[in-house]
C-alpha positions as CSV (number, residue, x, y, z in Angstrom):
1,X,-76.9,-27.8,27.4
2,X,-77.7,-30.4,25.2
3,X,-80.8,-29.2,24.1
4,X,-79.1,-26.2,23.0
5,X,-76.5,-28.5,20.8
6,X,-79.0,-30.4,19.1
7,X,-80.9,-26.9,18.0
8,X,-77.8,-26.2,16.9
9,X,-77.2,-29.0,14.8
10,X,-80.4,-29.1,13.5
11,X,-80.1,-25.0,12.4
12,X,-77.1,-26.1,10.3
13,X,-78.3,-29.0,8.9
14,X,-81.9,-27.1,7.6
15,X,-79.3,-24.0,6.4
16,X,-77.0,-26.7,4.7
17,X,-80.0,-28.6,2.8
18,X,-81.6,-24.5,2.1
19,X,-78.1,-23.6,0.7
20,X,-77.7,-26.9,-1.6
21,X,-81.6,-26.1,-2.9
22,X,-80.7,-22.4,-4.0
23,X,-77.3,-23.0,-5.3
24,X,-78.9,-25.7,-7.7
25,X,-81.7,-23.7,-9.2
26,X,-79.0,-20.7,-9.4
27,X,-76.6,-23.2,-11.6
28,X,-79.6,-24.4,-13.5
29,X,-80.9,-21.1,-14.4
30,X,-79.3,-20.4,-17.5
31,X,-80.1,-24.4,-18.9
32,X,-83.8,-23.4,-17.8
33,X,-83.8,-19.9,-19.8
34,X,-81.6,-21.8,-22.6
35,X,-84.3,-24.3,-22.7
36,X,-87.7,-22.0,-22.9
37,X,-85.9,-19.8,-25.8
38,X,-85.6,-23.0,-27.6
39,X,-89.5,-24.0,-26.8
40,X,-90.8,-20.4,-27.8
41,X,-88.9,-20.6,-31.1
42,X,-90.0,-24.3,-32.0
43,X,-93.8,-22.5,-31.2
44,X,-93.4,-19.6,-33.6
45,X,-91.3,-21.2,-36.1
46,X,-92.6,-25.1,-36.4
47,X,-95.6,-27.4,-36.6
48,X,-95.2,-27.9,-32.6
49,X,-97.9,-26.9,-30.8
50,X,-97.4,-29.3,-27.6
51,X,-93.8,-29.6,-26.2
52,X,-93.5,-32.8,-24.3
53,X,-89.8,-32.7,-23.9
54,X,-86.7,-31.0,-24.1
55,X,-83.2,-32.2,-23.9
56,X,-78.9,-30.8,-24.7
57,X,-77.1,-32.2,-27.6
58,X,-73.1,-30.9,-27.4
59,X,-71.7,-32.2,-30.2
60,X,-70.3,-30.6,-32.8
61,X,-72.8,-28.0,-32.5
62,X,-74.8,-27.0,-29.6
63,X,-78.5,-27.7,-30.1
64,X,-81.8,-28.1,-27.6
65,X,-83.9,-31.1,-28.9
66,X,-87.2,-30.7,-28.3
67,X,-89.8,-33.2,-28.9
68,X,-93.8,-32.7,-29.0
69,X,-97.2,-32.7,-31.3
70,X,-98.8,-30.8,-33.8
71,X,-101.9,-30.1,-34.3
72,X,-102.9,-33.2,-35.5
73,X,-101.4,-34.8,-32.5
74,X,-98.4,-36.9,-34.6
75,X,-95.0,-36.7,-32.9
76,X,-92.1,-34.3,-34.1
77,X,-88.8,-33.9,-33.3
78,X,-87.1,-30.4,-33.4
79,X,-83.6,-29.7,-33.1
80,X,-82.8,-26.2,-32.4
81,X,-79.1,-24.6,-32.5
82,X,-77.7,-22.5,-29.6
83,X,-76.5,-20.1,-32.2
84,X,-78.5,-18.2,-34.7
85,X,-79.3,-20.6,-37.2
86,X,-82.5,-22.7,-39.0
87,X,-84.5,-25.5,-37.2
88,X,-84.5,-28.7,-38.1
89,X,-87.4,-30.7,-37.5
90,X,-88.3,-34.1,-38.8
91,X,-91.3,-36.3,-37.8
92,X,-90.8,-38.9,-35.2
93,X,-92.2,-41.7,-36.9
94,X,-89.5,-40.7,-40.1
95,X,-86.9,-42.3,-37.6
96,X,-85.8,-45.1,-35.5
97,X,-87.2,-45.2,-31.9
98,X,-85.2,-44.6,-28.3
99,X,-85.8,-48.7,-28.1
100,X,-84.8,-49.6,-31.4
101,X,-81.7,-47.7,-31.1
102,X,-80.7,-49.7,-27.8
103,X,-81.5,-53.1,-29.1
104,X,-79.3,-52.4,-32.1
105,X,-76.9,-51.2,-29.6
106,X,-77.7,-54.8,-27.9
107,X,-77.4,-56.8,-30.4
108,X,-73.6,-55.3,-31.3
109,X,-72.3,-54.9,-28.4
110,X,-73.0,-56.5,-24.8
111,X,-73.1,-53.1,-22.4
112,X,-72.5,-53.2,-18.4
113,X,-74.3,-50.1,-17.9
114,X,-76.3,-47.7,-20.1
115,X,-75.6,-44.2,-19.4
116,X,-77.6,-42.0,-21.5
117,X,-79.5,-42.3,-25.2
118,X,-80.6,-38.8,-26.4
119,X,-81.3,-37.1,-30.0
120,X,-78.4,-35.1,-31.0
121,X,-77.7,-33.7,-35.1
122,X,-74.1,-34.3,-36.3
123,X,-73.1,-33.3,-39.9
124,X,-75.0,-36.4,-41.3
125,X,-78.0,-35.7,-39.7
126,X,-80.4,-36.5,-36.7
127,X,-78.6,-39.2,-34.7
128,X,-78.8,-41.1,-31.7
129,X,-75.8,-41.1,-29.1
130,X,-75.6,-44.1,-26.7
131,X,-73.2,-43.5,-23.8
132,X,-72.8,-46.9,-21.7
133,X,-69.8,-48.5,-20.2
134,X,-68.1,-52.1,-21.5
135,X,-67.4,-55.3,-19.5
136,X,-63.9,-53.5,-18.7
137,X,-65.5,-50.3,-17.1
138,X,-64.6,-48.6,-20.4
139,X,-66.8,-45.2,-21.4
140,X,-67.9,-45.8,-25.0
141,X,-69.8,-43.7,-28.0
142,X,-72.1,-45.2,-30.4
143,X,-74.0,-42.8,-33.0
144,X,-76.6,-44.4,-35.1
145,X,-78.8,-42.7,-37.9
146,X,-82.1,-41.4,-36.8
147,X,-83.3,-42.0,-40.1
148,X,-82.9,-45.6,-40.5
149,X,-80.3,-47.2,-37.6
150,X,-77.4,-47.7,-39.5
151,X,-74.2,-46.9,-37.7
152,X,-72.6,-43.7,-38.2
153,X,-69.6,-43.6,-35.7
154,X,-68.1,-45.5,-32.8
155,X,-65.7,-44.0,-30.0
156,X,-64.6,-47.0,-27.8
157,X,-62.7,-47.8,-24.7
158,X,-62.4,-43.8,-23.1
């Protein structure tokens, strides 16, 4: 009898961990397909010959930023909108680095916890969103230029 309970067990522990697997690939699906769209247009419509990575920016605008070489093997930078609508692309080395961003970030502000740094394109341009908490627990916003670091826009204490 308790052989059968454990088999038992088991069965529904292997078809909970089967059911978690499908049920995420089935809710990451449409980023997936939303994602390769954006990678075949950067191919056919930019110098990007090499995709390296891709990422979401939900801003003002929707856009998949997507990051790779040319054929001369320099870094680019693409930002592609959900919507119909032209690319922009910019060369890496035009703008301020993941790190740079986060020291500047540093050097205002003292962070508990970094949450996320990703490309993103407001209506000024490429920018850099930082997402980290405060000594308080407090979610906060800070946008600096991708072209040269300066600080575009804060949202604080969330």
């Amino acid at each position: 009898m308790k052989k059968w309970i454990t088999i038992t067990a088991l069965l529904f522990i292997v078809l909970g961990i089967a059911a978690s697997v499908i049920l995420y690939q089935i809710s990451r699906n449409p980023l997936n397909n939303q994602a390769e769209k954006a990678i075949n247009r950067v191919k056919a419509e930019t110098a990007i010959v090499e995709v390296e990575n891709t990422s979401f920016y939900n801003g003002s605008k929707s856009y998949v930023v997507v990051t790779g070489k040319d054929d001369q093997n320099e870094k680019l930078v693409a930002w592609v909108p959900n919507k119909k609508g032209k690319i922009i692309e910019k060369k890496w080395a035009d703008g301020i680095s993941k790190e740079q961003a986060i020291n500047k970030l540093n050097d205002e502000k003292q962070p508990k916890e970094l949450l996320s740094v990703r490309l993103g394109y407001e209506s000024v341009g490429p920018v850099w969103e930082i997402t980290y908490l405060d000594q308080q627990d407090n979610l906060n916003y800070f946008y600096l230029l991708f072209s040269n670091g300066e600080w575009w826009k804060k949202i604080e204490n969330l």
